[in-house]
N, C-alpha and C positions, 0 to 999 in steps of 0.2 A: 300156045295159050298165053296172049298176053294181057288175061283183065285185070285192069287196074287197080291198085288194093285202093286206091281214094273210095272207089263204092261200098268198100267193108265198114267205112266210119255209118253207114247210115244205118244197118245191126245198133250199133254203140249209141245212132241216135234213139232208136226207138225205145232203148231199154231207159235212157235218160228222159224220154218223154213219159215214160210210165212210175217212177219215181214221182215225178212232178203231180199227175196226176192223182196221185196217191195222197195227195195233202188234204185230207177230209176227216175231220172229228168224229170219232167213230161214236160217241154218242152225242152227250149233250154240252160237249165244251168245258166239263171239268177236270178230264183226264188229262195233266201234266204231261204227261210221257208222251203223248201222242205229238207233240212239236218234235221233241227230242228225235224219236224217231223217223218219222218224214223228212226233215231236213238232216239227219243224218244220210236215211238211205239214198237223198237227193245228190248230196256231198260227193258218196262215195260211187255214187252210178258217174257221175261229172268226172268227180276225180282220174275214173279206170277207163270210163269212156276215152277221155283226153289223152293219158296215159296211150292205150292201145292204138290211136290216132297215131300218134309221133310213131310206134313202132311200123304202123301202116305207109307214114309216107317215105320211111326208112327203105322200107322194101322196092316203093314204087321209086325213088330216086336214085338210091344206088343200083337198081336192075341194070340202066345206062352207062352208067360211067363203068367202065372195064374195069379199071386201074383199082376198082373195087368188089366188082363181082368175079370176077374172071372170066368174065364171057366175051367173047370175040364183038369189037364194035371199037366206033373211035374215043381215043384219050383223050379223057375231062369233059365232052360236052354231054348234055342229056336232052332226048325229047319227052322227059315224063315228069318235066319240072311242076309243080303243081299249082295254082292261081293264087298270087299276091307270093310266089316267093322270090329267093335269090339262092344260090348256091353258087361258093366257089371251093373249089378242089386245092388242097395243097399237100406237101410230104415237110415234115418234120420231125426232129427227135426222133427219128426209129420208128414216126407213126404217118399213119397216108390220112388226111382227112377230109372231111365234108362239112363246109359252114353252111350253113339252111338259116337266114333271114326271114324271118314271118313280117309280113305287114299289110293284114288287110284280112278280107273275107275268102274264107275258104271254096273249095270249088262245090262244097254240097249248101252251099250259102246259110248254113249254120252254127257259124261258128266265125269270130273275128278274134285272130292270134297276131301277136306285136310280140317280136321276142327275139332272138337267137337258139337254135338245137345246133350243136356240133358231134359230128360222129366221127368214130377214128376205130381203126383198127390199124395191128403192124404192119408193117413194108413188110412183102415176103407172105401176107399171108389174103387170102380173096376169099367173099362172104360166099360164094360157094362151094368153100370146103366143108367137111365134116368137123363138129367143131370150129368152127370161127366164131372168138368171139366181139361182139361188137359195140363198143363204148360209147353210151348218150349222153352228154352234159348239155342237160337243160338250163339255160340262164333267161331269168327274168321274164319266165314267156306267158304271158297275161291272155287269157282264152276268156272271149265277153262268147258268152250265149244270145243268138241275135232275138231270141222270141223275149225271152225278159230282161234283158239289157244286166246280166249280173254276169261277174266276171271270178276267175280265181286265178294266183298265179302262183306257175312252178318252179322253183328251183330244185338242183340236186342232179345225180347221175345214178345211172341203172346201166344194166347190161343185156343185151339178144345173142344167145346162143344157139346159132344152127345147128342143132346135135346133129339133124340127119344128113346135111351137106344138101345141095341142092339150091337151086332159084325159083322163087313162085310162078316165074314164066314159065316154065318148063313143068308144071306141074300134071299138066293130063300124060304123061308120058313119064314122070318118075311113082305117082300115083299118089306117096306119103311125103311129107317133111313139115319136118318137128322145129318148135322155135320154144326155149324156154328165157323168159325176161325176167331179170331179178333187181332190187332194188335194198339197200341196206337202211334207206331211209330219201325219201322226197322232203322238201321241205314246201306244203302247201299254204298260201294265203288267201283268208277268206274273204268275203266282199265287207263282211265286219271287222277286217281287221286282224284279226287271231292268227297264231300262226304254226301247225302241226307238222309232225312228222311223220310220213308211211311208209310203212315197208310193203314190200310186191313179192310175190312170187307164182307164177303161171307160167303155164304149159301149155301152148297153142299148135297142138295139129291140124295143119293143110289138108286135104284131102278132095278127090274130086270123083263126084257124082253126079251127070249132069249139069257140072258144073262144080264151082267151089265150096266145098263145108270146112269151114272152121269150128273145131272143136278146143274149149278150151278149160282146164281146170285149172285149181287150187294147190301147189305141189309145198308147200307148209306144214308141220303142226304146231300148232300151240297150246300146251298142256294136253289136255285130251281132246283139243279139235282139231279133225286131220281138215284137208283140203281146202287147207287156209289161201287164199288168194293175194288180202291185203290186210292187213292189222297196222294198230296204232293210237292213236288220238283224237277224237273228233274233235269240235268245234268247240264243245262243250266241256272242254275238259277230261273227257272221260273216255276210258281205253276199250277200244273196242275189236273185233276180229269179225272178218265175213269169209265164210268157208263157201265153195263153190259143190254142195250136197250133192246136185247133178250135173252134170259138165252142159256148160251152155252153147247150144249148138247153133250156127249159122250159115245157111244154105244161099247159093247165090240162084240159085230154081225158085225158091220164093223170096224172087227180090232180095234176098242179101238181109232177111227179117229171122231174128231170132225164132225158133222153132221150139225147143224146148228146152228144159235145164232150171236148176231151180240151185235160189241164193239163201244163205242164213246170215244174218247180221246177230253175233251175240256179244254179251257183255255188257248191251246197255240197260237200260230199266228194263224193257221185255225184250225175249227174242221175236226175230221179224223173219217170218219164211213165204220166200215167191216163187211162186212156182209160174212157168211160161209157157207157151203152147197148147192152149185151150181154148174151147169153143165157148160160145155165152152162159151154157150152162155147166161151166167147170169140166167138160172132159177132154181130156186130149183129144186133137183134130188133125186132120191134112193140113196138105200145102194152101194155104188161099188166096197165093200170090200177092194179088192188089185186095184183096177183103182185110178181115179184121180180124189177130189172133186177141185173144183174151188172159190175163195170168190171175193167180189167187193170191190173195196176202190174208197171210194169218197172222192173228197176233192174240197174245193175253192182255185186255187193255183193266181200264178202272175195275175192282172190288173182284178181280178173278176172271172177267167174263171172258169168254175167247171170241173173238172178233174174226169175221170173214167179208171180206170183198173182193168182187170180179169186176176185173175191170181192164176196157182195150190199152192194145198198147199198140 
């Protein structure tokens, strides 16, 4: 099984399209909050979409190169380079690395990254152990969204932990493996300028059923919210947590499209909960492949009212 995890960015794109969509005055245009909101949840859909990307092409790059996976094939070259990069292989310090060069449009042409990701784990140890873990310093990598020309850029390093051992190649025959990524702090820049700090922590189970599902939660608390994903700062100043309430699932049987799972953004003027995988009139639905899943946003907007909209994603 060798599908390429590059198709799993497009899950990540759809959930960032339905944020966007989401920007609509839920009354008459004098509810405050309702900016704060939207371009918050836009923020942080960007943010973890992007995020989960880099750990995507991580998977799909080092598959190749041996000297990192530990899978039988030749040292240093790869055929699963992915469009507009570079990568070159080295060993230093005690550590075997991967420089990844971004310069250009991604291969799901949504997305233009200019930056450097380096990855490194120890001499002596290959991403298909149990346990390997695998060190991402992102420098200066600037991701412009090709639909509305707004950009954010990353710095900071995080970590991918193969708990279960294993390669995503080889996934219809291992059945499970487990990848947890954590972050002590990203340092994100906004298109206005601002500049925040987040912290990450998820749990992304492989798993294959007709193909690949991705399941991923929240493995955090903060104060009394468990299944914290990402927390921190938004744009605005203002501290925020988004817990992952139901694990948001993605099936590569319908197209690689979010299925279900539902988000909570709290902390900020109102809480904001989405729920995914729904048909037009709010109930959960099958697969629709190429059709049109539906999700809900609730919220408590101006003077108490509680606010619902359905809407594709």
């Amino acid at each position: 099984m060798k599908t390429k995890l590059k198709l799993f960015t497009a899950a990540a794109l759809s959930l960032s399209l339905f944020f966007t969509s989401c920007k609509k005055d839920d009354s008459t245009g004098t509810d405050n909050s309702i900016t704060e909101m939207t371009t918050h949840s836009d923020d942080q859909a960007r943010v973890s979409d992007d995020a989960d990307a880099i750990a995507n092409d991580a998977n799909t790059i080092i598959d190749d190169y041996s000297a990192f996976s530990g899978r039988p094939g030749s040292e240093g070259t790869t055929a699963n380079l992915l469009c507009n990069e570079t990568a070159v292989l080295d060993s230093a310090n005690g550590q075997r690395t991967i420089t990844v060069t971004y310069n250009g449009l991604n291969c799901l042409e949504n997305r233009i990254l200019n930056g450097v990701v380096v990855y490194s784990i120890p001499l002596g140890t290959r991403w298909r152990d149990a346990g390997a873990v695998l060190t991402v310093n992102i420098q200066n990598l600037r991701i412009t969204r090709v639909r509305d020309n707004k950009s954010i850029t990353i710095n900071g390093t995080k970590t991918i932990t193969n708990v279960s051992g294993g390669l995503i190649r080889d996934l219809s025959t291992l059945g499970t493996i487990t990848h947890d990524i954590a972050s002590t702090g990203i340092i994100v820049t906004f298109d206005n300028g601002s500049q925040r700090s987040w912290q990450i922590a998820k749990r992304r189970v492989f798993t294959f059923n007709n193909g690949v599902v991705i399941t991923t939660s929240g493995t955090h608390t903060e104060g009394a919210t468990t299944n914290v994903a990402v927390w921190g700062t938004n744009r605005f100043g203002n501290a925020f947590v988004t817990a992952f309430t139901a694990p948001i699932v993605v099936r590569q049987d319908c197209a690689f499209r979010i299925v279900s799972g539902q988000v909570t953004h709290s902390r900020l003027v109102n809480n904001v909960v989405v729920t995914f995988g729904l048909d037009s009139n709010g109930n959960p639905t099958t697969c629709p492949g190429n059709g049109v899943y539906y999700m809900k946003i609730v919220w408590t907007g101006l003077n108490g009212v509680v606010r619902t909209q359905i809407l594709p994603y």
